[in-house]
C-alpha positions in Angstrom: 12.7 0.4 -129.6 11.3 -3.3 -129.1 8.1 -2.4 -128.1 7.8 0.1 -131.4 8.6 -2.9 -133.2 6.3 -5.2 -131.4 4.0 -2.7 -132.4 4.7 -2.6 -136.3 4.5 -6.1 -136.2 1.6 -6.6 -134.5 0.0 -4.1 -137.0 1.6 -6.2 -139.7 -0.2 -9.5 -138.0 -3.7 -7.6 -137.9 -3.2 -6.7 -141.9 -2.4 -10.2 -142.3 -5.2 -11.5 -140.9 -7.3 -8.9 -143.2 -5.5 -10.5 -146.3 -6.4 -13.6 -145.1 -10.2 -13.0 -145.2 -9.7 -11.4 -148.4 -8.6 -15.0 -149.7 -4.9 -13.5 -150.6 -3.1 -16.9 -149.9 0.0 -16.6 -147.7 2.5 -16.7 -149.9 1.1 -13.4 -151.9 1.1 -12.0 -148.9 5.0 -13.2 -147.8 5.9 -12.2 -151.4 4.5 -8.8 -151.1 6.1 -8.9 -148.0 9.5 -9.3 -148.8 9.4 -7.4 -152.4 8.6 -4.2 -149.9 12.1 -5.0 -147.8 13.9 -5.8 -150.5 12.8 -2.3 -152.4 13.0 0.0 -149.3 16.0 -1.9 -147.1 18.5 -2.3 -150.5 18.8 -5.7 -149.6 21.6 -7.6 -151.2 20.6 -11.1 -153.0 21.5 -13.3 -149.6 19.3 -11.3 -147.5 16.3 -11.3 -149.5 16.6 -15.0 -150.0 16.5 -15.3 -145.7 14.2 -12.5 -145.5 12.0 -14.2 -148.1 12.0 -17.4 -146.5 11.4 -15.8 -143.0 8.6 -14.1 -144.7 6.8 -17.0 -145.5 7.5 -19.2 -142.5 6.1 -17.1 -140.2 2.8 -15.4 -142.6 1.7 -19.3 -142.7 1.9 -19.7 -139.2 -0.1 -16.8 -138.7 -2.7 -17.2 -141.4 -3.4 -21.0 -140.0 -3.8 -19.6 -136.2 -5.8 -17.0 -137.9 -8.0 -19.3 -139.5 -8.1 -21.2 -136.2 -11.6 -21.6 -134.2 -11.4 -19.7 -131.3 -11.8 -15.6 -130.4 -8.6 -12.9 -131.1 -8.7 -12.3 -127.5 -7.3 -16.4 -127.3 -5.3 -16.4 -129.8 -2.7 -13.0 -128.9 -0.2 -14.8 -126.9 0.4 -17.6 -129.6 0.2 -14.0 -132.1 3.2 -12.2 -130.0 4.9 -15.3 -129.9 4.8 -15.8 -133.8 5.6 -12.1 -133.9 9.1 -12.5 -131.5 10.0 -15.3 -133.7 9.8 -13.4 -136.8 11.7 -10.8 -135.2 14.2 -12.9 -133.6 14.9 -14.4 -136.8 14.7 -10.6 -139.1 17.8 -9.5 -136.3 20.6 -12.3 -137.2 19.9 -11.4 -141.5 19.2 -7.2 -141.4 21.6 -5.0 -140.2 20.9 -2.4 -137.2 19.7 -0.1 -139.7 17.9 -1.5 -141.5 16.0 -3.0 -138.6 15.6 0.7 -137.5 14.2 1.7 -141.0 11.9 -1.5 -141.3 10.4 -0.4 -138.1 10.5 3.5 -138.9 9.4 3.3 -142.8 8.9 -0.4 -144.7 6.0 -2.0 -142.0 3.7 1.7 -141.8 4.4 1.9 -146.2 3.2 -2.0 -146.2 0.0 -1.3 -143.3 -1.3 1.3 -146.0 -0.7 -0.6 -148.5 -3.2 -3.4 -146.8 -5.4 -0.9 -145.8 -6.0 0.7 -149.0 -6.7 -3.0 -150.4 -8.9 -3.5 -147.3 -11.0 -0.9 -148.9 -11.8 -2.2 -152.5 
């Protein structure tokens, strides 16, 4: 199960870095982030503040090593790092499953989402 949601996230981190180069600043993207969990996980007001805040924490880091000089290739262990932190931090608000339907459902709904916006 970790390594499916290394995965999701890791798809998550690519889409972010497509935002990015769009010029969608990082809070649109943490807000567009967390509107999706809060919809699809039913999260109660206390989560969705946490989740919110995770959210944006960890799409800045990403967006700034993003924006960093340097090839992808250099910059993937910093990304899975970033990525297990997020994680890490998503396991002490969501419950088990809602983890489970984060993984299974929310991240693929929110990579179309980017990739259909990729598009335009």
């Amino acid at each position: 199960m970790r390594n499916n949601i290394l995965t999701v996230i890791i798809i998550l981190v690519c889409n972010i870095s497509t935002f990015a180069q769009q010029k969608m600043n990082a809070t649109e993207m943490a807000d567009y982030q967390t509107q999706q969990m809060v919809e699809e996980l039913n999260l109660n007001k206390e989560q969705a503040e946490k989740v919110e805040v995770i959210n944006l924490k960890y799409t800045e880091r990403m967006v700034v090593l993003m924006e960093a000089e340097g090839s992808m290739f250099g910059k993937i262990g910093e990304m899975n790092e970033i990525k297990k932190g997020k994680f890490s931090e998503l396991e002490k608000v969501l419950s088990q499953e809602q983890l489970e339907k984060y993984e299974d459902d929310v991240a693929p709904n929110i990579k179309k989402h980017l990739r259909k916006n990729m598009k335009m």
